[in-house]
N, C-alpha and C positions, 0 to 999 in steps of 0.2 A: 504494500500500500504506500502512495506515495505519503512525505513528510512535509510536504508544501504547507505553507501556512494560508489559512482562512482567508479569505476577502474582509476586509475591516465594513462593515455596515454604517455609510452615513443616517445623520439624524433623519428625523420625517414628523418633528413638532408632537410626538406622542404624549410629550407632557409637557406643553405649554404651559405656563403660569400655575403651577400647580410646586407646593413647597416641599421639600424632600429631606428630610434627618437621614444621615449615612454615618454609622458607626465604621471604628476602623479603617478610616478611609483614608489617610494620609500616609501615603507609598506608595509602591509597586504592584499589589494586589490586585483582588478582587472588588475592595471595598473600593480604593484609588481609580480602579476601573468603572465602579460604577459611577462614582461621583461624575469622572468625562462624559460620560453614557448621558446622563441624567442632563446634563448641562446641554449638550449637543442636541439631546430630545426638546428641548423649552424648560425645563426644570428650575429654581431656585434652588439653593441646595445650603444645607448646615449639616459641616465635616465636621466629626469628632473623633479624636484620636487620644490612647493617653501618653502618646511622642510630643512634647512642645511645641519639639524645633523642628517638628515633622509637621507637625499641622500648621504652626505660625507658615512653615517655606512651603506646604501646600495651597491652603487658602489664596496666599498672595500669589502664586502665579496662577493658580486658575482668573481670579479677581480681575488679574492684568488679560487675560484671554479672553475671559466673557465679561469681565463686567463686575466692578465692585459690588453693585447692587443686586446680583444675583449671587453671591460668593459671601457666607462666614464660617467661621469656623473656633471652635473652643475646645480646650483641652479636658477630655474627660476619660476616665475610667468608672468602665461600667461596671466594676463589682462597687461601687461608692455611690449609693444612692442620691446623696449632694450632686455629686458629678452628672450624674444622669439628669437630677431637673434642671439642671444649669443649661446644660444642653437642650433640652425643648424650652425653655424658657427663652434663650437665645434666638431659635427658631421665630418663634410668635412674637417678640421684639422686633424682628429686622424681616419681615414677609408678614407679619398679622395674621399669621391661618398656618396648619397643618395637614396638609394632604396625604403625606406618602412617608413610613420608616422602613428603615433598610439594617435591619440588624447583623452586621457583619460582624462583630467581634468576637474572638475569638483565641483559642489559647490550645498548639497541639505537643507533641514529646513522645519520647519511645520510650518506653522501661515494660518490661516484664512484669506480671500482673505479682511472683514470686518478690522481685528486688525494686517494684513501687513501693513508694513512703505515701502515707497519710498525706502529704504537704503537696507532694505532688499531684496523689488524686484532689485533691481539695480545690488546689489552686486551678486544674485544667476545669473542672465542673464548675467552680466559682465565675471564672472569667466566660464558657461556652455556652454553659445551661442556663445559671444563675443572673449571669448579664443579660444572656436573652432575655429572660421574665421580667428583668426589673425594668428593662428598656420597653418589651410588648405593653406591663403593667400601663411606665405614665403613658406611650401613645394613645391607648385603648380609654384612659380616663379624658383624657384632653377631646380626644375625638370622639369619644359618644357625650361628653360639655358641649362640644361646639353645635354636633346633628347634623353636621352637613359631610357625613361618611368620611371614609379615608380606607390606604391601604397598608398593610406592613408583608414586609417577606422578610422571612430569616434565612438565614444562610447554613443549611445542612453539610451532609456528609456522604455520601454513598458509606462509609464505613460505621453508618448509623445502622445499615442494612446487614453491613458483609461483612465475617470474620478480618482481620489483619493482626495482627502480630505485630504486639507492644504496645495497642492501641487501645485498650481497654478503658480509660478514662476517656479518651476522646470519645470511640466508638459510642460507650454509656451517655456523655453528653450530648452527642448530636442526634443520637436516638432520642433524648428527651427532650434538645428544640422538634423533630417532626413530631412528637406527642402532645408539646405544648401546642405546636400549631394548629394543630387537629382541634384541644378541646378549646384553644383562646377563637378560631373560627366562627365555634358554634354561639360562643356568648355575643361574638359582636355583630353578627349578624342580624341579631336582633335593633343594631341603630346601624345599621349600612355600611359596615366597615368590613373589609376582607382580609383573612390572612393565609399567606403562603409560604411556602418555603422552596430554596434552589436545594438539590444533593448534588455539586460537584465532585467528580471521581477526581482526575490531577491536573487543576491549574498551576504551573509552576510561575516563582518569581524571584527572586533571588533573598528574598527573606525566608523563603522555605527550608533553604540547603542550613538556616540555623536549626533547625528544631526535626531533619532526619539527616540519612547519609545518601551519598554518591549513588549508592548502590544498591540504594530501594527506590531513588528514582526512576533507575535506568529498569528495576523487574517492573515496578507500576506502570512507566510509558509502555513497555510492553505489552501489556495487558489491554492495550488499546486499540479497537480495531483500524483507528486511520494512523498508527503508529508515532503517534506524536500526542505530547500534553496540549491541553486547552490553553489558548492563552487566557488570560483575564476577564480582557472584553467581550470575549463568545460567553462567560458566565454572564458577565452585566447587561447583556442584548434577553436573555431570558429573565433576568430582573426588572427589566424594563419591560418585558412582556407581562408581566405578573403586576405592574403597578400600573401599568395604563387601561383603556379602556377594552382593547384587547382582549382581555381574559377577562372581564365583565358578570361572568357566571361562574368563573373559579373562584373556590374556597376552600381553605382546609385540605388541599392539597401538595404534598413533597414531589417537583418535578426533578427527575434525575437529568441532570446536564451530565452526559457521558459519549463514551464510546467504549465502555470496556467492555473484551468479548464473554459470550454468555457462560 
C-alpha cells in the first residue's frame, strides 16, 4: 500500500461564527490540529493548554493568521477544577456564547500492569478520564444555562476497544471517556446538546516519541492498512465533522478514525 500522505482538506465555512473550547491544543497534535481545523472552518476558538509558553506562542501566531478577534487562549490544567472554569469563562468573555468543546486532553505511558505505581495509574486516569468529566461537566452546565444547544467531542482511543501492552491505565481511561460519552449524551439531549467522541488508532507527532518507543511505532504503523500513521488533521477533519451541522443526528456515538487491519 502506498505511504503517500492525505490530501490536506480546505475549509468550506462548517462552523462559521460559532465559539469553540479546545483543550490540549497548543502543539503538534491533534488538539493543535484541531484548533487550525476549527479556525479554517469559521470557528472562534479558546486554546487551553497546561504549556504556558506553549499556548502564550500558540495563540499569538494563530491570532497573527486569523485574527486576534477570533484567537485566545489561557493556561489550564484540567485535572484543576479552577483551571477549567477559567477556561470557559474566558470563552464567554471574548465571543459571549459557547457552541462547541473539544476535549483533547490527555495523559498516555507504558509500564506493565505488574511494575505500574498507584501514581502512575492515578495520574494517567486523572489527567484522561477525570479531565474529560470535569471539562464535559462545566460545558454541559453553561450550555443547557444558555438553551441555545451546543456540541462536545472527546477525544478516544481505539485502545479503549483493543488489548495493547503496557497500556492498561490509558486503555481503562479512554474506555471510560467513550462510556462517559454514551451516558453525558443521553442527559443532554434533553436541552439540545450532542456528544461524541473520535477513537484515533496512530496519529503520530513528535510529542508522542516522549511517552512510547521507536519500536512500537514502527509495529503500530504496521498494523495499518494504508501503511502509514494518521496525521493530525485527518483526526481534526472528523472532529469537525462531529461538531458541525453535518452529523446533526449523531449522539452518543465513539467514531473510530482508523485504518488498522481487522
Amino acid at each position: 500500500m502506498t505511504d503517500d500522505k492525505a490530501r490536506y482538506v480546505p475549509g468550506h465555512g462548517l462552523l462559521t461564527g460559532r465559539t469553540a473550547v479546545i483543550t490540549a491544543a497548543a502543539g503538534t497534535g491533534i488538539g493543535g490540529a484541531t484548533a487550525r481545523r476549527f479556525l479554517e472552518e469559521g470557528a472562534r476558538i479558546v486554546i487551553g493548554d497546561a504549556h504556558a509558553r506553549r499556548t502564550k506562542e500558540t495563540a499569538e501566531a494563530l491570532a497573527e493568521e486569523f485574527g486576534p478577534e477570533r484567537v485566545a487562549g489561557a493556561v489550564c490544567d484540567v485535572t484543576d477544577e479552577s483551571g477549567v472554569a477559567g477556561l470557559f469563562d474566558l470563552a464567554e468573555e471574548c465571543h459571549g456564547r459557547l457552541d462547541i468543546v473539544v476535549n483533547n486532553a490527555g495523559l498516555g505511558g507504558t509500564a506493565d500492569l505488574t511494575e505500574m505505581t498507584d501514581e502512575q495509574w492515578h495520574r494517567v486516569v486523572d489527567v484522561t478520564l477525570n479531565g474529560t468529566f470535569r471539562c464535559t461537566r462545566a460545558a454541559l452546565r453553561r450550555m443547557k444555562a444558555a438553551g441555545s444547544g451546543g456540541v462536545v467531542v472527546n477525544n478516544a482511543s481505539v485502545v479503549g476497544w483493543r488489548a495493547q501492552r503496557g497500556q492498561a491505565h490509558y486503555a481503562a481511561a479512554k474506555a471510560g471517556v467513550m462510556a462517559l460519552t454514551r451516558c453525558a449524551a443521553v442527559e443532554a439531549a434533553d436541552y439540545g446538546v450532542r456528544v461524541n467522541a473520535v477513537s484515533p488508532s496512530l496519529a503520530t507527532h513528535p510529542h508522542l516519541v516522549k511517552v512510547t518507543t521507536p519500536e512500537l511505532l514502527a509495529e503500530l504503523t504496521e498494523r495499518e492498512a494504508f501503511g502509514r500513521h494518521a496525521e493530525p488533521w485527518e483526526i481534526a477533519n472528523v472532529i469537525v465533522f462531529l461538531a458541525s451541522d453535518y452529523s446533526s443526528y449523531m449522539t452518543g456515538e465513539t467514531v473510530s478514525v482508523s485504518s488498522q487491519r481487522a
